[in-house]
N, C-alpha and C positions, 0 to 999 in steps of 0.2 A: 548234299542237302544244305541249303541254305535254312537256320535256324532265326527267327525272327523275333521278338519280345512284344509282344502288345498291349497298352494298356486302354483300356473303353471307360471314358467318363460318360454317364450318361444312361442309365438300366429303364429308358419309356419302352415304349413302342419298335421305334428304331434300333436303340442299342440290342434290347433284347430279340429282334431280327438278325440283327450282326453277329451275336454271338453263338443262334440257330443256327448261322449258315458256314462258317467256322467249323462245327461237330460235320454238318452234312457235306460239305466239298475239303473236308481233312484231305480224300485220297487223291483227289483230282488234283487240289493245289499239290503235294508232293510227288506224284507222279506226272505230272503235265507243266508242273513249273519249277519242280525242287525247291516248294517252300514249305518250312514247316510254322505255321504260324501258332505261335504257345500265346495264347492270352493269360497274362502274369497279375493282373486285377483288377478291377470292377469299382467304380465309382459310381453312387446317388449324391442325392440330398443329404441324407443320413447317415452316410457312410461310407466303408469303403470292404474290397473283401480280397486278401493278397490270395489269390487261386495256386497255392503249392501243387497239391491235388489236382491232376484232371479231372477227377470225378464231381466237382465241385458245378462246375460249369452246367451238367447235368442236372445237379441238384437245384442251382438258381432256374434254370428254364421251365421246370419242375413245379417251382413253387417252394421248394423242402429247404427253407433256410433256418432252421430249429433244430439243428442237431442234439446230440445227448450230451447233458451238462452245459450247454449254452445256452444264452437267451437267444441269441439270433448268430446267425453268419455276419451280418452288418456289423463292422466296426466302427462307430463314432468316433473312435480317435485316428484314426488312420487317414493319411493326406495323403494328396497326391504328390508334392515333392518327395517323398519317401518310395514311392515307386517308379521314377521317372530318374533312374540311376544317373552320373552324369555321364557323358563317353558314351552309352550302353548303346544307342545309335538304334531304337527300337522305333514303334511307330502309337503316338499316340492318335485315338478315335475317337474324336470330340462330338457326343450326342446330344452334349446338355443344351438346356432353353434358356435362352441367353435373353436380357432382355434389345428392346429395338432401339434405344436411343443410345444404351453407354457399350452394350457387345459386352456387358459383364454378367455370368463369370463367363463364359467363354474365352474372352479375349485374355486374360490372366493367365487360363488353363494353356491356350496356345503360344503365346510368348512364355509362359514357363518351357514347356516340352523344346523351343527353336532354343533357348538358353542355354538346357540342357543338352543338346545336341541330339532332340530325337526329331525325326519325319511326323510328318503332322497330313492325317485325312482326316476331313468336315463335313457334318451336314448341318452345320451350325451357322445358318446364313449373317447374323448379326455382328459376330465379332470381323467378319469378312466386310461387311460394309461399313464399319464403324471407322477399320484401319484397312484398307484390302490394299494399298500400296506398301505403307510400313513392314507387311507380316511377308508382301511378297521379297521384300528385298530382304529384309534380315534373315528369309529362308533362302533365298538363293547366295548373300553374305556367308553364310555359313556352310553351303553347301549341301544344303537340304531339301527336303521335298514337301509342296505345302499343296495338296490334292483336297481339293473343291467341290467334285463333280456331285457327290448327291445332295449339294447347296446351290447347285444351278443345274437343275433340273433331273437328278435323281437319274431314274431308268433311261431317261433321254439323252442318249449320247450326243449332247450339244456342245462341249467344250472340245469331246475325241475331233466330232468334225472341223469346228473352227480353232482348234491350235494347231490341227494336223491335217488332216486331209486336203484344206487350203492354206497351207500353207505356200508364202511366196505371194499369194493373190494380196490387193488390199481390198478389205471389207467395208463395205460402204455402207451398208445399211444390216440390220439385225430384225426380223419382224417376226412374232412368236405367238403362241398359246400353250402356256409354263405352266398354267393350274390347273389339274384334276378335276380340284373340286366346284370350279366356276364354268369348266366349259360339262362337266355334267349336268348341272343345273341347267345351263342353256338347250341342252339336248332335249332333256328332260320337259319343258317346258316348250319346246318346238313339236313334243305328241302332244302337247296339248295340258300337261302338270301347272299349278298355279308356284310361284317363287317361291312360296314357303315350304310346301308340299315336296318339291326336289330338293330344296334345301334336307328337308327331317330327312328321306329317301339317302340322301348322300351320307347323312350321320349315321344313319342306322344300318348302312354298308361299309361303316368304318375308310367310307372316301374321303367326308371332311371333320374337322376335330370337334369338340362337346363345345368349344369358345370358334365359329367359324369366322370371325370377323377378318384376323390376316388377309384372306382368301378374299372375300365378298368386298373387302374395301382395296381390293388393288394391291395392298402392299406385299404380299407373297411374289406376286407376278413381279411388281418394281424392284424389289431386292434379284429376282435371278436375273432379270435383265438386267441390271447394274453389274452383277458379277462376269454374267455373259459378253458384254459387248468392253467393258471392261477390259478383259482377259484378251478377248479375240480381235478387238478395236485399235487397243492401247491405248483408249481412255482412261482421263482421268474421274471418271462422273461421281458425285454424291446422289443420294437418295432425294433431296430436293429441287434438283435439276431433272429430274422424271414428274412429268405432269401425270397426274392419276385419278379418272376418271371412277367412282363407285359400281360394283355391277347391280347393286342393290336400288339402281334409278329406272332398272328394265322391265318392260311391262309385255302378258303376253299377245297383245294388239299390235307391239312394235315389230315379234317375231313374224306375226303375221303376216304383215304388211310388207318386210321383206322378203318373207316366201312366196308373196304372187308376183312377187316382181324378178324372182329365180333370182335374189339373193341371200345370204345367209349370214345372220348377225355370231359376231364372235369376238369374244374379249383378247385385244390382242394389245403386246405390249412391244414395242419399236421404239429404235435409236437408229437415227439416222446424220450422215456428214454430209451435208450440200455445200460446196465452195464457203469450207471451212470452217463453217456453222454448225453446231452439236443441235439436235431437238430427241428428246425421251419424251414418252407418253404412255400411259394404258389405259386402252379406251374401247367403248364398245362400238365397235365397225361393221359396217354393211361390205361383203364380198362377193363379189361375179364367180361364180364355176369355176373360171379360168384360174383364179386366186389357187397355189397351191395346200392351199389350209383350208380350203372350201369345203376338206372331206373328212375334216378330223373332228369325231366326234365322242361322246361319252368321256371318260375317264383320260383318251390318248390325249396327248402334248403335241407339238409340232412347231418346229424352228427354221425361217428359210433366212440365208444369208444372200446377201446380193452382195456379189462382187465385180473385181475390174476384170480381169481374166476368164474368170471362169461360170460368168452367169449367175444364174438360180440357183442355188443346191440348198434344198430341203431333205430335213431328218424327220420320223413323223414315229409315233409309240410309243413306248416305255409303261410300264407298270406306276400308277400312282398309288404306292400303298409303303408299308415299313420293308418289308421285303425287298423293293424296286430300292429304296435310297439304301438299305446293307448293301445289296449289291454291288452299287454303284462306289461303295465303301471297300466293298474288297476289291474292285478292279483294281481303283487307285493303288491300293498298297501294291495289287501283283504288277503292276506298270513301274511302281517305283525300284523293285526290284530286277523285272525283266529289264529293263534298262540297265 
């Protein structure tokens, strides 16, 4: 049995996904991959909480952080340099909301962990964008693992297919539909919903967040596709070299008007290499049937890569919810392992 340390900055939505699915797939992970993953402590805003006790973990998902004789489980003094041993070679889970221009705190929180010698998985897209070269090399410098996948696209195994399944091909073009909460609106408003109306709809299904703007002005989408073609590219792109088109300028006359024409508008974000020319975009496009994204609708995601070798290949699913990116959070770790 392989014995693992984990520590999860980050108790939203997300973290507390991750650390649900942790209790629920204990047996599978140790019987199907010999791992035993101990999450060792718990990082907020507020606080922190070193989880001696398994039972504890119980207790946070619970709600019950008021024990007897304390005021809270939340310790305000407690850092995270004090749980990120150095050598200990564990895996830190970076939840926290980082902001979009500095990648802070994220990016402190990950360059501590590669410092200290621990494995690093993210769903933390900003500190990735901010440095996604620096952190790839100091974790590979080091001999570490720096897993990405639910900060480019979550449930959507877009990185599995493009660092692996084509691998050997060169990728030429990257063309997607990365956000949940922008291609349901679009759906939504193709029966006939007015923008605002799928907007509240998608809030009130806990598709898009209380603040939707990421989403609705592009930058969600441009951050994965930076990280995506990025990775699978071997670009070097910043976030201002992606042109980004508002889905908030779409009107339901326009959907119209491309459904008598047996096409179908859809926010789609691509990087493309033409005779050694880079161009990024997220913009909203009219697509023919033929288009492999012509059928992905509601909440699903969908990534096709054009390559030299091997054609089209399109990945098309994923869950877009807290659930979908934990998961996507423990792959990573059991890949870092299974390898």
């Amino acid at each position: 049995m392989n014995d693992v340390d984990l520590v999860l900055m980050g108790f939203g939505n997300v973290g507390r996904a991750f650390a649900g699915l942790l209790l629920e797939k204990r047996h599978i992970l140790e019987k199907r991959y010999g791992l035993s993953l101990r999450l060792r402590a718990v990082f907020r805003s507020t606080g922190g909480i070193a989880l001696k006790p398994s039972s504890l973990v119980d207790r946070l998902l619970t709600g019950e952080t008021r024990p007897a004789n304390k005021s809270s489980l939340w310790d305000p003094e407690l850092r995270l340099e004090a749980s990120l041993v150095r050598g200990a070679r564990g895996v830190l889970v970076e939840c926290a909301a980082s902001d979009s221009r500095t990648g802070e705190p994220g990016l402190g929180h990950i360059r501590l962990a590669l410092a200290r010698g621990w494995n690093v998985v993210t769903a933390d897209k900003e500190p990735l964008v901010a440095c996604f070269r620096e952190l790839r090399q100091t974790a590979a410098r080091k001999g570490l693992a720096l897993g990405f996948s639910a900060a480019a696209g979550a449930a959507l195994p877009a990185l599995d297919v493009g660092l692996g399944s084509l691998a050997g091909t060169e990728i030429e073009a990257v063309e997607g539909i990365l956000n949940g909460t922008t291609n349901y609106i679009l759906t939504r408003m193709g029966q006939g919903a007015g923008f605002d109306e799928a907007l509240r709809e998608a809030q009130a299904k806990g598709i898009a967040e209380p603040d939707p703007s990421r989403d609705i002005e592009g930058r969600d989408t441009a951050m994965k596709l930076l990280l995506i073609a990025s990775s699978a590219m071997g670009l070097s792109l910043r976030l201002d070299d992606i042109e980004v088109e508002p889905l908030t300028g779409i009107s339901s006359k326009a959907l119209e008007s491309a459904r008598k024409e047996g096409l179908a508008l859809k926010y789609l974000g691509s990087v493309r290499r033409e005779k050694g020319r880079i161009t990024g975009e997220v913009k909203i496009r009219a697509i023919p049937p033929s288009h492999p994204l012509f059928g992905v609708d509601g909440t699903n995601k969908g990534l096709t890569f054009l390559t030299d070798t091997m054609g089209a290949v399109t990945v098309t699913g994923g869950k877009s919810d807290p659930r979908g990116a934990a998961a996507a959070l423990l792959k990573d770790i059991i890949n870092i392992y299974r390898r």
